[in-house]
C-alpha positions as CSV (number, residue, x, y, z in Angstrom):
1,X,79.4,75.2,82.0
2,X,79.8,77.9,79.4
3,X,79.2,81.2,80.2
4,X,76.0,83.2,79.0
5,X,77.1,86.6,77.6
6,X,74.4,88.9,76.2
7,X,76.3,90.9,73.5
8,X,73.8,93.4,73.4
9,X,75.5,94.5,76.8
10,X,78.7,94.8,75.1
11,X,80.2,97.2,72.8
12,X,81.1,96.5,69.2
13,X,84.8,96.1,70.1
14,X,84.1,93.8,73.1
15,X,82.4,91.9,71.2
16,X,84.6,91.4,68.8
17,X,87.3,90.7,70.9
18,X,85.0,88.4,73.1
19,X,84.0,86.4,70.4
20,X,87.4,85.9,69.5
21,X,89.1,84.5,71.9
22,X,86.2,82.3,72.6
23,X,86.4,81.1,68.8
24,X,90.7,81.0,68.6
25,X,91.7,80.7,72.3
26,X,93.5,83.0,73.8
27,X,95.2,85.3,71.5
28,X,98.6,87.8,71.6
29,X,97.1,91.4,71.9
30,X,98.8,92.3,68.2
31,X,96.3,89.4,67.1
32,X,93.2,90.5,69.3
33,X,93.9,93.9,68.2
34,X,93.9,92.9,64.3
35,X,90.2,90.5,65.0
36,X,88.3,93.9,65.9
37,X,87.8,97.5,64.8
38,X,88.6,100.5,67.2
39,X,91.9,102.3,67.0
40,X,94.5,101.3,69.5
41,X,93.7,103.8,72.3
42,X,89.9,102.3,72.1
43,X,90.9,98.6,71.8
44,X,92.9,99.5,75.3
45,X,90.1,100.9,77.1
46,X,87.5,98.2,75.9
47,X,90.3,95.4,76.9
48,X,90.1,97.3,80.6
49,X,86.3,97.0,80.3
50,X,86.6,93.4,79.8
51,X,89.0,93.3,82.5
52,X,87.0,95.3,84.9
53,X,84.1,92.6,84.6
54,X,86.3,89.5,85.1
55,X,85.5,88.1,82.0
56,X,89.0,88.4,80.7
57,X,92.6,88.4,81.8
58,X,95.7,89.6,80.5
59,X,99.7,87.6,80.8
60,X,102.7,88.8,79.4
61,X,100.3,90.6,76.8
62,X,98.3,87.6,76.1
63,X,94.7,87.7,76.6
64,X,92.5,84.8,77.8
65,X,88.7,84.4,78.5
66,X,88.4,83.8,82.4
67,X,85.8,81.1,82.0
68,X,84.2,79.3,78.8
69,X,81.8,81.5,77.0
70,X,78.8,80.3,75.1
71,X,79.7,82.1,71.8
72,X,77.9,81.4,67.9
73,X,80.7,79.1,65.7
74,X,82.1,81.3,63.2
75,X,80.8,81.6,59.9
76,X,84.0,80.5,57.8
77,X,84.2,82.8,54.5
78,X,87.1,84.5,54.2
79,X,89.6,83.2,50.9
80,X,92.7,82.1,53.0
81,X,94.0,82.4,49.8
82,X,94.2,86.1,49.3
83,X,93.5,87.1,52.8
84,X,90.3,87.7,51.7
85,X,91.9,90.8,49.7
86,X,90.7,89.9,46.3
87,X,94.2,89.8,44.8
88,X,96.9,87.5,45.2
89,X,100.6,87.6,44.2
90,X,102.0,84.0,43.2
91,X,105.0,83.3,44.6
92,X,106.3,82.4,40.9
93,X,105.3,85.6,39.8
94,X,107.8,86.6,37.2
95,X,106.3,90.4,37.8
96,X,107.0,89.6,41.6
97,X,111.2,88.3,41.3
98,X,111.5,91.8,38.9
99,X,110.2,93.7,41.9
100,X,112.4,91.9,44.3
101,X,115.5,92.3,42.6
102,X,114.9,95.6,42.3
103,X,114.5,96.2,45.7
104,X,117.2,94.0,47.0
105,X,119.6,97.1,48.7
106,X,116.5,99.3,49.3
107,X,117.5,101.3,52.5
108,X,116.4,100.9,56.1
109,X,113.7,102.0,57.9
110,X,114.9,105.2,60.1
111,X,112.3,105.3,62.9
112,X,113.0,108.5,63.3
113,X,110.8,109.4,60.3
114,X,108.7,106.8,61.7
115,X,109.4,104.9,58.1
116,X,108.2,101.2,58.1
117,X,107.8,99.0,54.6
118,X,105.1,96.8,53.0
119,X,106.4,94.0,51.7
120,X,106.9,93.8,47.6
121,X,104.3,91.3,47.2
122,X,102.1,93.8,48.3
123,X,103.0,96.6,46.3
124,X,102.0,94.6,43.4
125,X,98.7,94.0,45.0
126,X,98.0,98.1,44.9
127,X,99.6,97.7,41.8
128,X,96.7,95.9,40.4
129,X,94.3,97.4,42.2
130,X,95.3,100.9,40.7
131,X,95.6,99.0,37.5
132,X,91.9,98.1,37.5
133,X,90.4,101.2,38.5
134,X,92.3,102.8,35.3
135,X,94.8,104.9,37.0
136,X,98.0,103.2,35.4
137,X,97.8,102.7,32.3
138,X,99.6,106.5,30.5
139,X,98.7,108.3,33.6
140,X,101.1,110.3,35.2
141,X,101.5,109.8,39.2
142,X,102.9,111.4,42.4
143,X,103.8,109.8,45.7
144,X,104.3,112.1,48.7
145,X,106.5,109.9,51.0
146,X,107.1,106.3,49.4
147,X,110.0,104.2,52.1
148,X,107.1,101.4,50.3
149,X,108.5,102.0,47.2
150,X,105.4,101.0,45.2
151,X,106.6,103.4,42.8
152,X,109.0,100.9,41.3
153,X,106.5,98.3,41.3
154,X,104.1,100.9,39.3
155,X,107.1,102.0,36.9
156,X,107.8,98.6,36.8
157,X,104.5,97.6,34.7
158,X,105.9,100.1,32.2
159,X,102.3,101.2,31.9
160,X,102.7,104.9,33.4
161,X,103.8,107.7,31.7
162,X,105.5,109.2,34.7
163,X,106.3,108.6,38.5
164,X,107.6,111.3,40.7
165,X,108.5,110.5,44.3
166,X,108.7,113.4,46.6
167,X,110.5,112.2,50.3
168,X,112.0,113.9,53.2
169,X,114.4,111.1,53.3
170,X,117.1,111.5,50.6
171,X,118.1,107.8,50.7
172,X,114.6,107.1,49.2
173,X,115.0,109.5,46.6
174,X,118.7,108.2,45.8
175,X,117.3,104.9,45.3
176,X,114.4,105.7,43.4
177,X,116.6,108.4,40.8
178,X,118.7,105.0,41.1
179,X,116.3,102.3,40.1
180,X,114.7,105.0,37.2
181,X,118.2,104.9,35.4
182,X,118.9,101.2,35.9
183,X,115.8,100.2,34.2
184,X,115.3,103.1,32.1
185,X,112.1,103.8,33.7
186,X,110.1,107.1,33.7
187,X,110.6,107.0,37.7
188,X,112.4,110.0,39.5
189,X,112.4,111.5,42.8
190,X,113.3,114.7,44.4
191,X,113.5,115.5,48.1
192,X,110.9,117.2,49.6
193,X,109.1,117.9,53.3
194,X,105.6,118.4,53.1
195,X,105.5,121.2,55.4
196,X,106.9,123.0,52.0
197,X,104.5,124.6,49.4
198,X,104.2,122.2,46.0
199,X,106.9,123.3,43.5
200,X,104.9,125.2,40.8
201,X,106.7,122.7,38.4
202,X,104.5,120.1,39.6
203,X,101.1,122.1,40.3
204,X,98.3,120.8,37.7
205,X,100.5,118.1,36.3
206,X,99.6,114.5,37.5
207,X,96.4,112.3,37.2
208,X,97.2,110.6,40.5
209,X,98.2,110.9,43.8
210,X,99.2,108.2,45.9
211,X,100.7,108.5,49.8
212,X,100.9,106.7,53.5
213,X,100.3,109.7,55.1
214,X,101.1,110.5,59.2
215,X,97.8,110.0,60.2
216,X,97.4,113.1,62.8
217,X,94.1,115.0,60.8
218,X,96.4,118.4,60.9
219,X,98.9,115.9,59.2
220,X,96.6,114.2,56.6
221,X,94.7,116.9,55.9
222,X,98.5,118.3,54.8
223,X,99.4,115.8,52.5
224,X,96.2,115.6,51.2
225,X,96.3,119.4,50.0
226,X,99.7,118.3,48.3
227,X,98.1,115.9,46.2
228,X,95.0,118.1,45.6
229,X,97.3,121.0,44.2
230,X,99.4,118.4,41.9
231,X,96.0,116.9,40.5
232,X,95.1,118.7,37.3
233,X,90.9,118.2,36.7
234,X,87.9,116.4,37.5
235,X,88.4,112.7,37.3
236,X,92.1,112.7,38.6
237,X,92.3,110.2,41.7
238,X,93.7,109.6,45.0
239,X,95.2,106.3,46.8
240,X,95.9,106.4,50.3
241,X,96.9,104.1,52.9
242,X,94.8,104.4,56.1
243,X,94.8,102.8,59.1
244,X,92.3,101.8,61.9
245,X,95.1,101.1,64.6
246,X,95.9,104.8,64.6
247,X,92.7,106.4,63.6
248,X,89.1,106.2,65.1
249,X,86.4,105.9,63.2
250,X,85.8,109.7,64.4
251,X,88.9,110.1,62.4
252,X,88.0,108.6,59.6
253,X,84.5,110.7,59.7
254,X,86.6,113.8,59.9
255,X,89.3,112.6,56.8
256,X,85.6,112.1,54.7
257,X,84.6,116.0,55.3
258,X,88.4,116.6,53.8
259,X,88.0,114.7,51.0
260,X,84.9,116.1,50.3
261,X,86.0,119.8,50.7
262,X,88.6,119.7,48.5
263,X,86.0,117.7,45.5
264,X,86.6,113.9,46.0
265,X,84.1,111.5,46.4
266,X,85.6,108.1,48.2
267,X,84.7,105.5,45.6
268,X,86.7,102.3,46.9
269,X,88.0,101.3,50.2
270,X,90.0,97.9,50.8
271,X,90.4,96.7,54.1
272,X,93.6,95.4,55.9
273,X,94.9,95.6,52.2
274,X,98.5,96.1,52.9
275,X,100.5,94.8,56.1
276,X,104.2,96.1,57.5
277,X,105.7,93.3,58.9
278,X,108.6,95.9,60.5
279,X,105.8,95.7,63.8
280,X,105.6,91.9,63.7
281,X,108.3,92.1,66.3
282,X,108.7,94.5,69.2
283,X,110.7,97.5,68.2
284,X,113.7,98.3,70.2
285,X,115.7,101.6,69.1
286,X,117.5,103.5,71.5
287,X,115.8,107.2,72.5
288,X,112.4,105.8,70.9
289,X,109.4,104.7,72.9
290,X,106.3,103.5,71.6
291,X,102.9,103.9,73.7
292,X,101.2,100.6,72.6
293,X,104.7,98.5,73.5
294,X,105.0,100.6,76.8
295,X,100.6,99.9,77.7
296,X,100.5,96.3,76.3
297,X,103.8,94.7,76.9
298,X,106.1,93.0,74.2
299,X,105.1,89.8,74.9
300,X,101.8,90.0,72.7
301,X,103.3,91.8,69.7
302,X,104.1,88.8,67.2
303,X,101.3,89.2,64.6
304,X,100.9,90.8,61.3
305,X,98.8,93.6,63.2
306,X,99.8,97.0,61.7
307,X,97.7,96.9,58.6
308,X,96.2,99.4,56.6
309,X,93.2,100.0,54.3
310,X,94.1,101.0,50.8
311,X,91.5,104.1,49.8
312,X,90.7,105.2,46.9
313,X,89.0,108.6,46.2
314,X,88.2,110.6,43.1
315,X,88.0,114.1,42.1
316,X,84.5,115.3,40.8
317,X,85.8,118.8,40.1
318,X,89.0,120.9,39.9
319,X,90.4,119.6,43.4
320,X,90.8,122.4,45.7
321,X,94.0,121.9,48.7
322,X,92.6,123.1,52.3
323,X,96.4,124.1,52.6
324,X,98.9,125.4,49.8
325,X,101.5,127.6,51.3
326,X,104.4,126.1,53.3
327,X,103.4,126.0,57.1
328,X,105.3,125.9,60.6
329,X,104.3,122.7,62.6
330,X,106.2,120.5,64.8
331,X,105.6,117.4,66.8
332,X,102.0,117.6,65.7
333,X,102.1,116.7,62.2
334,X,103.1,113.4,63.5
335,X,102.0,112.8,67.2
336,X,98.2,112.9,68.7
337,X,95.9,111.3,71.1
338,X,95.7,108.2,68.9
339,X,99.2,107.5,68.1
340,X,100.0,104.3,70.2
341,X,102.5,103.2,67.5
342,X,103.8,106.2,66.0
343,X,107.7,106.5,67.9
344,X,108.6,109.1,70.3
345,X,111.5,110.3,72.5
346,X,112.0,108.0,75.2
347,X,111.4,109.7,78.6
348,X,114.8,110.8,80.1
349,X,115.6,109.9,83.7
């Protein structure tokens, strides 16, 4: 006999995760953790929850219900097409072989810089989805940090009047300098850390700002000042990638309050809009450990489930950066409470 479970009882994550694995069956965690809401650290302590009441268990990082639970059938909505992300890029796309071949000898994620890729079929989804909201066509835009390399799918489109790529990693900014001359596209980058103050050659100068920033709020609120001081006047935009698997929804409140103190207003977000398929598979590099591998086990990991929501904000006056001189900061611009899949330093014996 099934179960009765009043989800009242449970919390919004539970019962998520509850409903599930009652639904699918039992599920990797990197798929349990991508069917519900709370960052990493959360999603551990509600699966402990679950555990502490016997209504779950937990193999080789795969989770089953302990018994059968009486649970509402799923209302079946989503496009399977898209992924339910409203854009979809054919596999014929002519727009989508350009891309490729232009990426074909793109360099390799360094872990070390915590660097991990969407694929290209994706970058032409933000592609269109910038396209749409009007902030391609003759704008001029800056990426701080872009191992995505949606800059060459944006200069690609030959719709932009200019793409700069700042990075901390010179082999991005070879390849990008690279690809610009190749296609004769108005693409170049320039190396760049963004614990530096903007070069005043690029203060006031762009219409849009686009990063994947470290999501530590000490870190985002960083890069975030970068793009406000490269942003020249009210209706200039923002695009950023944001996760939920490193940052709570207390997180997310406090990014709003710096959004709205340097003059943006958040006018779209797209959820699970872009997916790095570098965490599909456990991550083994020597002298790097990372928490959520260390809590959950390997076993679980083989799922899309690193996936970020691609935000969009705009400026509704002059924006104003929290931060515009160069700062000291260390570990902390990277690592905090909630970052179970940012890489460390392996614990030494």
């Amino acid at each position: 006999m099934d179960t009765l479970i009043d989800p009242r009882q449970l919390g919004r994550s539970e019962r998520q995760m509850v409903f599930a694995l009652a639904s699918r069956g039992p599920l990797g965690w990197g798929a349990l953790l991508d069917a519900q809401d709370a960052c990493i650290a959360e999603f551990v302590a509600a699966l402990e929850r679950l555990r502490a009441i016997g209504l779950v268990a937990v193999t080789d990082g795969h989770v089953r219900l302990t018994r059968p639970v009486a649970a509402p059938v799923p209302v079946a909505c989503a496009c399977t097409a898209c992924d339910s992300r409203g854009y979809l890029a054919a596999e014929d796309a002519p727009e989508l072989a350009a891309l490729r071949a232009a990426l074909a000898d793109r360099p390799a994620p360094n872990f070390a810089f915590d660097q991990g890729a969407i694929p290209a079929e994706e970058s032409l989804l933000r592609v269109a989805a910038m396209q749409d909201r009007g902030d391609l066509w003759g704008q001029s835009v800056l990426f701080v940090g872009d191992f995505d390399l949606t800059s060459v799918a944006l200069a690609l489109t030959r719709q932009a009047e200019r793409i700069v790529v700042l990075d901390i990693d010179h082999r991005v900014v070879d390849f990008v300098n690279a690809v610009g001359r190749r296609y004769g596209l108005p693409l170049s980058g320039r190396t760049f850390d963004v614990r530096a103050a903007l070069p005043d050659d690029l203060r006031r100068s762009f219409d849009v700002f686009v990063c994947d920033p470290v999501e530590t709020l000490p870190g985002i609120r960083l890069y975030l000042s970068r793009g406000a001081a490269a942003l020249r006047a009210e209706g200039s935009a923002v695009w950023l990638g944001l996760t939920t698997v490193e940052a709570s929804r207390r997180k997310w409140f406090d990014i709003q309050q710096v959004l709205a103190q340097m003059g943006f207003v958040v006018t779209d977000i797209r959820r699970r809009f872009s997916g790095y398929p570098d965490h599909d598979a456990p991550l083994e590099v020597a002298g790097l450990q990372w928490p959520v591998l260390s809590e959950l086990g390997a076993g679980g990991a083989n799922h899309r489930w690193y996936t970020a929501s691609f935000l969009r904000a705009e400026a509704i006056q002059l924006p104003q950066p929290a931060v515009d001189d160069a700062v000291e900061m260390g570990e902390e611009l990277y690592l905090d409470d909630e970052a179970w899949a940012t890489p460390r330093a392996a614990a030494t014996s």
